[in-house]
VOPAGU-2260 file (C-alpha; in pm, 1 decimal, decimal comma):
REM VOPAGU-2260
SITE   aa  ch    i         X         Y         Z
SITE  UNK   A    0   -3985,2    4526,3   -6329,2
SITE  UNK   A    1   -3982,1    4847,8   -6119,5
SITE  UNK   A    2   -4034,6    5185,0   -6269,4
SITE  UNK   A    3   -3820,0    5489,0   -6338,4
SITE  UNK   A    4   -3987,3    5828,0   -6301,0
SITE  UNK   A    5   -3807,8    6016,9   -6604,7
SITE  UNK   A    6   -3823,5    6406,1   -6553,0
SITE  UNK   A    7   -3780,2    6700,0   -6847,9
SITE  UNK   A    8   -3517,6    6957,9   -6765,9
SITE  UNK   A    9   -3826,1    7159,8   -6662,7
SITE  UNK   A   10   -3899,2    6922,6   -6379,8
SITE  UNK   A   11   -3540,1    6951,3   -6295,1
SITE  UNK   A   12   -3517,8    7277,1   -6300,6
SITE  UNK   A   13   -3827,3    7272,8   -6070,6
SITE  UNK   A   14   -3649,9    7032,1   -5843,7
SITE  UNK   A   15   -3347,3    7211,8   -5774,0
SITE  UNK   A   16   -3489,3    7536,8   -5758,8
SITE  UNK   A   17   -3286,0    7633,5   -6036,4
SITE  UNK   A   18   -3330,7    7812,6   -6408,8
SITE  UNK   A   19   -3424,1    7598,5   -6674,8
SITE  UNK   A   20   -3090,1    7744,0   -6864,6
SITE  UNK   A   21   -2869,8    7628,9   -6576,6
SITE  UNK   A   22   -3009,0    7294,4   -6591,1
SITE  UNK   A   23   -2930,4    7281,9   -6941,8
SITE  UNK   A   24   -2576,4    7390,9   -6932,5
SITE  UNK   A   25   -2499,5    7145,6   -6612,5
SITE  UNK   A   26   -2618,3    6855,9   -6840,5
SITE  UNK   A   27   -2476,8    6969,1   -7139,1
SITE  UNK   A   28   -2153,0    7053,9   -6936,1
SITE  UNK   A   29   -2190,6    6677,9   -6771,0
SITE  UNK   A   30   -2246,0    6813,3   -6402,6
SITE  UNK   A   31   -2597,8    6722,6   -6409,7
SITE  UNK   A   32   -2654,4    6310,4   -6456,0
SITE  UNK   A   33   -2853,5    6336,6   -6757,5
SITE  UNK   A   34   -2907,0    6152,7   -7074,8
SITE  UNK   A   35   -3038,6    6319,6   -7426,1
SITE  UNK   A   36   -3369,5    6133,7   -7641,2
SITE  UNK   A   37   -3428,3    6319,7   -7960,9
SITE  UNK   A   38   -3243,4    6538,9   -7894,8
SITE  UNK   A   39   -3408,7    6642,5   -7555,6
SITE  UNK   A   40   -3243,1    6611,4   -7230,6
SITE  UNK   A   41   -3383,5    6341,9   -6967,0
SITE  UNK   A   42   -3323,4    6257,4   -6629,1
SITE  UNK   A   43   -3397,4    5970,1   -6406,2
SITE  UNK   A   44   -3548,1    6076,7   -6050,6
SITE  UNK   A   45   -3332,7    5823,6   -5890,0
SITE  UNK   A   46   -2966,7    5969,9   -6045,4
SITE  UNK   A   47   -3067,7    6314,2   -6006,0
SITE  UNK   A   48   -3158,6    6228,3   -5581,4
SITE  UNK   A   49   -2826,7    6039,4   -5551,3
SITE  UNK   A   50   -2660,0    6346,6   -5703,9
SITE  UNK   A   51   -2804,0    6563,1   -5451,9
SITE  UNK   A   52   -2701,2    6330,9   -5154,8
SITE  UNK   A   53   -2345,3    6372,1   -5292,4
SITE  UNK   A   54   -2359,0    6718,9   -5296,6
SITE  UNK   A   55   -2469,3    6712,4   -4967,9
SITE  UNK   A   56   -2216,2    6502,7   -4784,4
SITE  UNK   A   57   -1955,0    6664,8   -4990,0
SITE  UNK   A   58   -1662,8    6793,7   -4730,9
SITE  UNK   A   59   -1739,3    7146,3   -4843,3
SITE  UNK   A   60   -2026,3    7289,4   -4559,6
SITE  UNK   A   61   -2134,9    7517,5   -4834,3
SITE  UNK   A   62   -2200,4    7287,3   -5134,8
SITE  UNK   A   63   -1997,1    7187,8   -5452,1
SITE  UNK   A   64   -1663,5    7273,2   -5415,5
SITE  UNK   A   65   -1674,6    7320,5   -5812,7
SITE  UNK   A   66   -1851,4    7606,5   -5806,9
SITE  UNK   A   67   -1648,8    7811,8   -5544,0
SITE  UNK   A   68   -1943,9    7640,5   -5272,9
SITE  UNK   A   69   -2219,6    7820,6   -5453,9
SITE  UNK   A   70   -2487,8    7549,9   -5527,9
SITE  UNK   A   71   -2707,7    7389,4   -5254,5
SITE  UNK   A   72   -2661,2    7700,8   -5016,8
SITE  UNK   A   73   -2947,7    7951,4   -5101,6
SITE  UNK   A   74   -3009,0    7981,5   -4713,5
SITE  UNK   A   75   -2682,1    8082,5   -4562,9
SITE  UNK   A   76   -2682,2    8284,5   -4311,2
SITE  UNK   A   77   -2426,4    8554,8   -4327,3
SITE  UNK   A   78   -2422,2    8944,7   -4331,5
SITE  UNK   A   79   -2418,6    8966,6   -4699,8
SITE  UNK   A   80   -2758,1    8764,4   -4709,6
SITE  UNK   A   81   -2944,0    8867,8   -4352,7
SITE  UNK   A   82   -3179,1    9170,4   -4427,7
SITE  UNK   A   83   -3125,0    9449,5   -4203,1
SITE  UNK   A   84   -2758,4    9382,5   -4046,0
């Protein structure tokens, strides 16, 4: 048997670049594929990659339509963002 690399919601959080508070709330809120032991929230490497891909080839060019197209775009590139414009 294979194994499954199991990450904290820290080593979400790291992952997606995210707060460790957001992470919480999107697995507590079930947008983030997570599961709870002891009362602590896990995730496996594998679900949480898969999620990403989804978000990625969503229709939406700017992310999760969810979220108003908010997540996955930190680098957009539009006067509101560019420095100097």
């Amino acid at each position: 048997m294979g194994t499954t690399e199991i990450l904290t919601i820290k080593e979400v959080a790291e992952l997606l670049r995210i707060g460790e508070k957001t992470a919480y709330t999107m697995a507590k809120d079930g947008k983030l594929p997570g599961f709870k032991v002891g009362g602590q929230w896990r995730f496996r490497r594998a679900d949480i990659d898969a999620w990403i891909q989804a978000r990625l080839a969503s229709d939406s060019p700017r992310g999760n339509p969810d979220d108003g197209g908010r997540s996955l775009d930190t680098t957009a590139d539009t006067p509101a963002t560019r420095k100097g414009t």
